[in-house]
N, C-alpha and C positions, 0 to 999 in steps of 0.2 A: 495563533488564531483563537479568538477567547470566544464566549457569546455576548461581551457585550458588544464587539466592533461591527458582528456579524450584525446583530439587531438594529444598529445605525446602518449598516449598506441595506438591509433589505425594508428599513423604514421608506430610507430616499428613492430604494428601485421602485417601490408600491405608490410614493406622494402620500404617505400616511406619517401619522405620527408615531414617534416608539411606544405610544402608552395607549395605543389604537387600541379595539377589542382584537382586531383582524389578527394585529403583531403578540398580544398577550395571548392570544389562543394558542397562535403557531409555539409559540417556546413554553407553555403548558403542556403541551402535546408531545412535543420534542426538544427535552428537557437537555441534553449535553449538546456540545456542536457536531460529537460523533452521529447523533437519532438526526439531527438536522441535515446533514450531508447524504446520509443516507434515505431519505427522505423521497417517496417517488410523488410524481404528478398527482396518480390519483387518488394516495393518501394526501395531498395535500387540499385537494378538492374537498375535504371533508370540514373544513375549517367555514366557518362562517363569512362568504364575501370572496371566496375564494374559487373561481371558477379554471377553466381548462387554460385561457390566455396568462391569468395572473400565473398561475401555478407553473406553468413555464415559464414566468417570469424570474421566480424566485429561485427555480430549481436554477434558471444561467446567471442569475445573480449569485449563488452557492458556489458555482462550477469555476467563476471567477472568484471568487472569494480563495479557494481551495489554491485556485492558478498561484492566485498575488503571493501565497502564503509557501509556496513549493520553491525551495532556494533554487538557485538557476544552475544548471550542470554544465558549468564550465569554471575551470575543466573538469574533463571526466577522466581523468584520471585516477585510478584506483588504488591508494597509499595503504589504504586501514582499511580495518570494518568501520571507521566512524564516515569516512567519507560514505562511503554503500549507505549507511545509516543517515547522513542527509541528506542524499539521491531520492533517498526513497521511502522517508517516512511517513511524508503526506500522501504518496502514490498509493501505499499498501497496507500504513499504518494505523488506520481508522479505521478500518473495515469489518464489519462484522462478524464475518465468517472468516476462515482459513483461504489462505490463495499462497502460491507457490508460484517464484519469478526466477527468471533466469537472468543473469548480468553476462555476456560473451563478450572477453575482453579480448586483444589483438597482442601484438608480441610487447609491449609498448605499456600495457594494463591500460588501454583506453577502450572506454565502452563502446564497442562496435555495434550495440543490438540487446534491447533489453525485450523479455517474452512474460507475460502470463501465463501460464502450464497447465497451472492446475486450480478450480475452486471447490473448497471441499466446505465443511460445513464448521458450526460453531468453533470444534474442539479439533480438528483432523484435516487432510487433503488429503489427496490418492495422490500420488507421483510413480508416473511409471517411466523407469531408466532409461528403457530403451527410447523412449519419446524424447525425454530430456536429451538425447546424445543426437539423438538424431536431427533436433533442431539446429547443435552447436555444428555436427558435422557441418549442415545447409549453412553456416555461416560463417565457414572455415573460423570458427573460432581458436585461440589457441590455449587460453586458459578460460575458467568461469568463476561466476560466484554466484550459489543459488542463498536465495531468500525468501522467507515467507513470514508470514503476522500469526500472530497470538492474538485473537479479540478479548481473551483474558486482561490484557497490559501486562502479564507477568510471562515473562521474557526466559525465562530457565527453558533448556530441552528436556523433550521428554526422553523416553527408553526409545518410541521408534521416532524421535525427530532423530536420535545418533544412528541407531542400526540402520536409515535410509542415508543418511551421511556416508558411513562405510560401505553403503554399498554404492553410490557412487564416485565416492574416490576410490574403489577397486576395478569400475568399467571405465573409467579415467584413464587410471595407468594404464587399460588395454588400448586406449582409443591415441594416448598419447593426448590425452585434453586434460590438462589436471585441476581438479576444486580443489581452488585456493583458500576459500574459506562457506560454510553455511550459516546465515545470518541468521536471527531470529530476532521480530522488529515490531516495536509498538510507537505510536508515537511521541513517546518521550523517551524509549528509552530500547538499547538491541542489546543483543548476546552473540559475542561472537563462539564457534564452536572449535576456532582454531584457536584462539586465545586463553580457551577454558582446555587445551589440551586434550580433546576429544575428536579429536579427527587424524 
């Protein structure tokens, strides 16, 4: 999804042209497609021409834009961290802050149940164990794979993205649910933490 496609859908959703003032304020204001997506209602009221109806106009013309661009999950089958990774990179990978998602796969590695956990801020989330287990118990899951974003784009773990790794594949093998792998996911590009030999 680039900005220039976005600027043609949200030309035709408004009946304006792309070299309107309306449309050159909006992508002045909110300059990557990341600031655009993220984008609320009543920051966008602030645009010249831009009222409560429009602005919900643009925000469901985004929201579909976001739709068309999110590969389809089928199957959900779980091979790699690359599949995880394009499940889910338009779901969690633009996002400004941190967020923590759960994948609960079945005996099969088909996604039975995807969760958001946790949203924490620019650089961190809180994850707390016991929550995350207790979701997968409610879901008789049998295996999982948690993931979360970096709004940096830069993909490396840090010291407590691994020490909260280890400690949920320690409540794992108690639980008999074991993480198969932790993701770390921006939208162009993830880290796996099984892969890099840290888990």
């Amino acid at each position: 999804m680039n900005i220039y496609s976005i600027k043609t859908a949200l030309a035709d959703a408004l009946c304006v042209k792309e070299d309107s003032n309306m449309i050159q304020e909006l992508f002045s204001r909110f300059v990557t497609p990341n600031e655009l997506l993220e984008a609320s209602e009543v920051e966008l009221t602030c645009i010249k021409g831009v009222g409560p109806a429009k602005a919900r106009q643009i925000v469901s013309t985004l929201k579909l834009a976001r739709a068309l661009n999110t590969p389809r999950e089928n199957p959900t089958v779980i091979r790699s961290p690359k599949d995880v990774f394009d499940i889910m990179r338009f779901t969690v990978g633009y996002r400004s802050v941190e967020e923590f998602w759960i994948l609960a796969l079945n005996t099969k590695n088909h996604i039975v149940w995807k969760e958001k956990v946790s949203i924490g801020t620019i650089n961190s989330a809180i994850v707390g164990v016991r929550e995350v287990y207790r979701f997968l118990v409610q879901r008789n899951a049998c295996s999982w794979v948690a993931l979360h974003n970096h709004p940096s784009g830069i993909c490396d773990p840090s010291p407590e993205d691994i020490q909260l790794t280890n400690r949920l594949v320690q409540a794992g093998e108690l639980l008999n649910i074991q993480l198969l792998d932790h993701i770390i996911t921006s939208t162009d590009s993830y880290c796996s933490l099984k892969e890099r030999g840290l888990m």
